[in-house]
Structure formats: structure tokens, C-alpha cells
C-alpha positions as semicolon CSV with decimal commas, in nm:
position;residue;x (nm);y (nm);z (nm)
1;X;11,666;10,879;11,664
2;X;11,359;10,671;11,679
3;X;11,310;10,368;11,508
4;X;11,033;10,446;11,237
5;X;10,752;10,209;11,407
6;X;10,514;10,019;11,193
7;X;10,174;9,844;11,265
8;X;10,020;9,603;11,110
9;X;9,646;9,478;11,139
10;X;9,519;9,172;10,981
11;X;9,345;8,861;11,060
12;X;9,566;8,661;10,920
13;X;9,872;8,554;11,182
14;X;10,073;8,387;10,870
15;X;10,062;8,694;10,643
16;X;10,151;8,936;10,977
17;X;10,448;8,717;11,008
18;X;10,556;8,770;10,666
19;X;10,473;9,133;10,657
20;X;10,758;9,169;11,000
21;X;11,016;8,989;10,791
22;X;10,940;9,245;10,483
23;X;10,989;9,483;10,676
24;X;11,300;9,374;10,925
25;X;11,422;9,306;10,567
26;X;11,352;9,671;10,459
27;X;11,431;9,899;10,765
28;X;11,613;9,642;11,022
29;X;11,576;9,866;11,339
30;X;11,185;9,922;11,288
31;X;10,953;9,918;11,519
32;X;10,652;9,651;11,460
33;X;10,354;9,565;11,625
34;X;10,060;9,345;11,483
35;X;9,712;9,260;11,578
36;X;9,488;9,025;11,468
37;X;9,176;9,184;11,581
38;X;9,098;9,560;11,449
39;X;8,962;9,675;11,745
40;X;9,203;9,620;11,972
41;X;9,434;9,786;11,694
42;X;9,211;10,082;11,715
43;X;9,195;10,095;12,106
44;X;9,587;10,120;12,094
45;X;9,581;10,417;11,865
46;X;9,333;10,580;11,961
47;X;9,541;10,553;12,352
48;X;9,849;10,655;12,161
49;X;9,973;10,949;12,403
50;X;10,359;10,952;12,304
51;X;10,431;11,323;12,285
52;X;10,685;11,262;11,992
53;X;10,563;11,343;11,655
54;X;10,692;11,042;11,482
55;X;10,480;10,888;11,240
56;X;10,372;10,555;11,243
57;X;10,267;10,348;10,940
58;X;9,944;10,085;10,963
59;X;9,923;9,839;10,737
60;X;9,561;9,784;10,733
61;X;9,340;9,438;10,528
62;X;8,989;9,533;10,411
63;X;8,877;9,191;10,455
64;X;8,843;9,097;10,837
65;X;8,581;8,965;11,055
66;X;8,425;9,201;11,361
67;X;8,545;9,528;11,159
68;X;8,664;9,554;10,835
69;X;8,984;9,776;10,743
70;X;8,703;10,058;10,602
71;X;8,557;10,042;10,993
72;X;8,847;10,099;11,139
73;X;8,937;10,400;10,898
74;X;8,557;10,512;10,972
75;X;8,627;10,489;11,332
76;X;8,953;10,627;11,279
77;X;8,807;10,941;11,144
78;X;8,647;11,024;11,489
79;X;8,997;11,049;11,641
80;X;9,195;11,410;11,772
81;X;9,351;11,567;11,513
82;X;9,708;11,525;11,758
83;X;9,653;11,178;11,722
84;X;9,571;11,110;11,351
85;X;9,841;11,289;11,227
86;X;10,092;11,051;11,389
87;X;9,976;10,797;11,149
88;X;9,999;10,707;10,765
89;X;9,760;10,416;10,699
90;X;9,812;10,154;10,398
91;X;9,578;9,935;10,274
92;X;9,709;9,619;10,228
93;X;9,504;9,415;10,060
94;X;9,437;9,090;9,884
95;X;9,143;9,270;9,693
96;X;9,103;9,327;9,338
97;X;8,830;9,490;9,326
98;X;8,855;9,822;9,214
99;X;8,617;9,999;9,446
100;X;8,856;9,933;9,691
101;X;9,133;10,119;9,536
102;X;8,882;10,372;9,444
103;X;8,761;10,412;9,799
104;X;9,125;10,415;9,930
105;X;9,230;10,705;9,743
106;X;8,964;10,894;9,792
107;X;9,001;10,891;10,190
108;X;9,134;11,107;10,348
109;X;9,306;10,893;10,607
110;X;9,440;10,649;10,363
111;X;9,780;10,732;10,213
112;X;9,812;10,487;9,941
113;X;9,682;10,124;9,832
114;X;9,935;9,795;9,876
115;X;9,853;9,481;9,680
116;X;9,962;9,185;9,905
117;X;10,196;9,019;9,945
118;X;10,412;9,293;10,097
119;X;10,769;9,290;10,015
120;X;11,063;9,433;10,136
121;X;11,119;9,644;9,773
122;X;10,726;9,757;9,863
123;X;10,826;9,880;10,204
124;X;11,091;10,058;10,071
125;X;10,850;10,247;9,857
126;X;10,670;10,368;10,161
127;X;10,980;10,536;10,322
């Protein structure tokens, strides 16, 4: 069985590191790759090609320089069907404000809305 693979995109290198030891502390085997810079996030995705259907979960910040985390779902949105199914996307925010949450549950491509600082009892919520 494959590890269940997460991916996290933010800015921020200190809050990436403590979003891997949330989640080695939630799901030890995972899978987790992060990237400071959205697009390159995006142009890994959107290369994805692995022909097994497990899903993926992106932990996506609103608040980044170059794109923010609603660019990257707007770019997102252009994707193949094939590959945007083999991902759940998270906001993970800092944010308060409650457009945010507004606009995050009423896209499509976002699953739910995450309050930082991710914890290990929050990853376990995702799974």
C-alpha cells in the first residue's frame, strides 16, 4: 500500500517544517513534499502523471508573495479532470478573515478550511 502523500505549499520554511512533524506525528509513513514558491508547487501537479489513483492532500496558505493560495486554486481549476481528482486541497491559513472561509467553501477545489497552526490531532481529522 502506498503511503498517503501530502504536500504542503507555503512561504514560510519554519511553519513547513512544523506542518512535516504534524504530520510524521499523525500518519508516520506519509509521504511529504513542501514548496516555498506556489508555482513551482503548481508545475509539479499539474506534471503529476502517476497512473495510481491515490489522493494526495495540499496544504495550501492564502497569503504568499508571486501567487496567492486563491491563484493557485484559480490556476488549478484549468487542470485535466485525471489530474484534479488526485488531489484534496486544504487551506491552511493564518487568516481570520471570514471571506476567506467563505471563499474556501464555496470552491469547488477546496475541501475544507485549516486554521494554522496545524497539528497532529488536525491531521488526523483530514484522514
Amino acid at each position: 500500500m502506498t503511503p498517503l502523500q501530502f504536500i504542503i505549499i507555503d512561504n514560510d520554511p519554519v511553519n513547513n517544517l512544523l506542518c512535516d512533524l504534524a504530520i510524521k506525528d499523525a500518519v508516520a509513513d506519509a509521504g511529504i513534499l513542501d514548496f516555498t514558491e506556489p508555482v513551482k508547487a503548481f508545475e509539479y501537479i499539474s506534471k503529476d502523471t502517476e497512473s495510481n489513483n491515490n489522493k494526495q492532500i495540499v496544504l495550501l496558505d492564502i497569503n504568499m508573495p508571486t501567487w496567492t493560495g486563491w491563484d493557485f486554486v484559480d490556476h488549478f481549476e484549468e487542470l485535466d479532470e485525471k489530474i484534479k481528482n488526485r488531489f484534496k486541497i486544504y487551506i491552511l491559513s493564518s487568516s481570520i478573515d471570514n471571506n476567506d472561509k467563505l471563499r474556501a467553501v464555496e470552491n469547488k477545489n477546496v475541501v475544507g478550511y485549516i486554521e494554522k497552526p496545524l497539528t497532529e490531532e488536525k491531521v488526523v481529522s483530514l484522514l
